[in-house]
N, C-alpha and C positions, 0 to 999 in steps of 0.2 A: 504494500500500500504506500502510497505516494503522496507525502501531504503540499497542498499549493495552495495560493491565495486565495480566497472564496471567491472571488470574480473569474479566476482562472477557469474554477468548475462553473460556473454560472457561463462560461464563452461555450465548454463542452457541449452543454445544454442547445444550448442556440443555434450551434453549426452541427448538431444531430439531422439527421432526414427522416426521425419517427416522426409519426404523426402526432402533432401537435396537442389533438386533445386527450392522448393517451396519457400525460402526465398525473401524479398524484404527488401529493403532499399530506406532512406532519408535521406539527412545529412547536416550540412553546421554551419557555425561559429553560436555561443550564441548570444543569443538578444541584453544580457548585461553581460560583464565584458569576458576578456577573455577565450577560448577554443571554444569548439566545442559540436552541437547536433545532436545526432546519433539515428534517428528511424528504428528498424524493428522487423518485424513479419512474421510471417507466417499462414496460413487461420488457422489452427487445432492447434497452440502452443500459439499464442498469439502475443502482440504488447510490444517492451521493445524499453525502452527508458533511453539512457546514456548519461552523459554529461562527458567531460574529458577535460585537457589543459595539454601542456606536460611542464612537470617541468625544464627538458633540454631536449637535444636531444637525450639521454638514456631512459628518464624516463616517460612513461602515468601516470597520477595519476586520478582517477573518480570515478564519481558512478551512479547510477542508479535502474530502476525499472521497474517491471511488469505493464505496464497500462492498460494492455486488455487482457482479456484471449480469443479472436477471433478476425479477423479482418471479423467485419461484416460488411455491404450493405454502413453504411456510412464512415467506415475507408477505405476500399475497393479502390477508387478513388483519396486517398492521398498518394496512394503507388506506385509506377510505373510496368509495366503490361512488357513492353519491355527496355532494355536498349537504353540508350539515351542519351544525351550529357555528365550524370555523368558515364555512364557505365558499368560495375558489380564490386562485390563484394564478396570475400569468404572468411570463417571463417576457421582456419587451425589449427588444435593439430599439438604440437609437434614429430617431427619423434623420436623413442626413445632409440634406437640403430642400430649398422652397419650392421647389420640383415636384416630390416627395411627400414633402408636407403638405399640398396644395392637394395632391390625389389620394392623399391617406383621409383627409378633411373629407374630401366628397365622397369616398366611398364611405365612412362613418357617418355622415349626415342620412345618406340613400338609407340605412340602418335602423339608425334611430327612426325616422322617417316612417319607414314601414314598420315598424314594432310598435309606432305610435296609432297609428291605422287601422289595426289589426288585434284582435286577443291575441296574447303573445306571455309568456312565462319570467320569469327573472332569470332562469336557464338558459333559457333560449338564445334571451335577451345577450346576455355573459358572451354564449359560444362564437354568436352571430357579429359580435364587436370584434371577440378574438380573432375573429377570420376576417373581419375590414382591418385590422390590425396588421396581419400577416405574423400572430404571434407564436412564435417557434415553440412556447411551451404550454398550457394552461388544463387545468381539469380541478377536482373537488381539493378541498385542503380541510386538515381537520388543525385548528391550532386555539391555543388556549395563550394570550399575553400574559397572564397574571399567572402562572401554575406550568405544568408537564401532563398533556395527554398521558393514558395508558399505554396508545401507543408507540409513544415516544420515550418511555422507560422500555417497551418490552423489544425496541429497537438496539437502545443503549447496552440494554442485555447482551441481544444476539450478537453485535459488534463490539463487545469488550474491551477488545484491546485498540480497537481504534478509537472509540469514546479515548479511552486513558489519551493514548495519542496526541489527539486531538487537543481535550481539555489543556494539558501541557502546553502542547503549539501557541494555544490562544492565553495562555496565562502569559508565558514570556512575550506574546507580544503587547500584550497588556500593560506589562509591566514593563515593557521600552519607551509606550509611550504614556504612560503616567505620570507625571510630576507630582509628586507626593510633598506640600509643604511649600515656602513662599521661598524667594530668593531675593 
């Protein structure tokens, strides 16, 4: 296992060619010490797992890693199937010019537009954005801000020693950039 900078694996993510609404998510505060833990995968890409804490209100700082190269029969069940009380979730590149911007704009309006038109679900609504979006990742997410999902203890479990890993990784980086005390 190979730890890198959590945008690193958030690039993985993005320049994957599963299908986009194949993704799942888990997530919710660290066991120990501040930030936060973020699982997902997808059946055919794999299970990544990030840890981050924001350094101010500008700044993500983290890192992470590959834990599974499939989500098989027993990971399967720590993932969420439908969105639920954490919701969903999608991963977004940057738009890159006014180009870009301008036809991202009108296919999202065309969107909204018709789902305003129309009986139309909050799901739907979600998917149908993600896909004027052109978003490389998005599907149900189960997370909890204040606490730790079940499933995200019983992930921590199965991946042990990357948890440990991990936890470590982000502590020393934490603690590089900490300033502890005035100068």
């Amino acid at each position: 296992m190979r730890v890198r900078d959590w945008q690193d694996i958030l690039e993985d993510v993005v320049e994957s060619t599963a299908d986009p609404s194949g993704w799942r998510a888990t997530g919710g505060d660290r066991a120990n010490g501040i930030g936060e833990d973020l699982y997902f995968g997808h059946p055919s890409v794999g299970v990544f797992h990030v840890k981050t804490y924001a350094k101010n209100p500008y700044e993500v700082r983290g890192v992470g890693a590959e834990v599974a190269r499939k989500i098989d029969d027993e990971l399967d069940p720590l993932f969420p199937e439908e969105p639920g009380e954490g919701g969903m979730f999608g991963v977004q590149q940057g738009i890159e010019d006014e180009d870009e911007a301008e036809e991202t704009a009108s296919r999202l309006e065309e969107v909204v537009q018709a789902h305003a038109d129309a009986p139309t679900t909050p799901d739907a609504l979600f998917e149908d954005v993600m896909d004027a979006l052109e978003s490389p990742a998005y599907g149900p997410m189960e997370y909890d801000q204040y606490g730790r999902p079940e499933s995200v203890e019983d992930l921590a479990d199965t991946f042990e020693e990357a948890e440990q890993l991990l936890d470590a990784e982000l502590d020393d980086l934490i603690d590089e950039s900490v300033d502890r005390g005035f100068h």
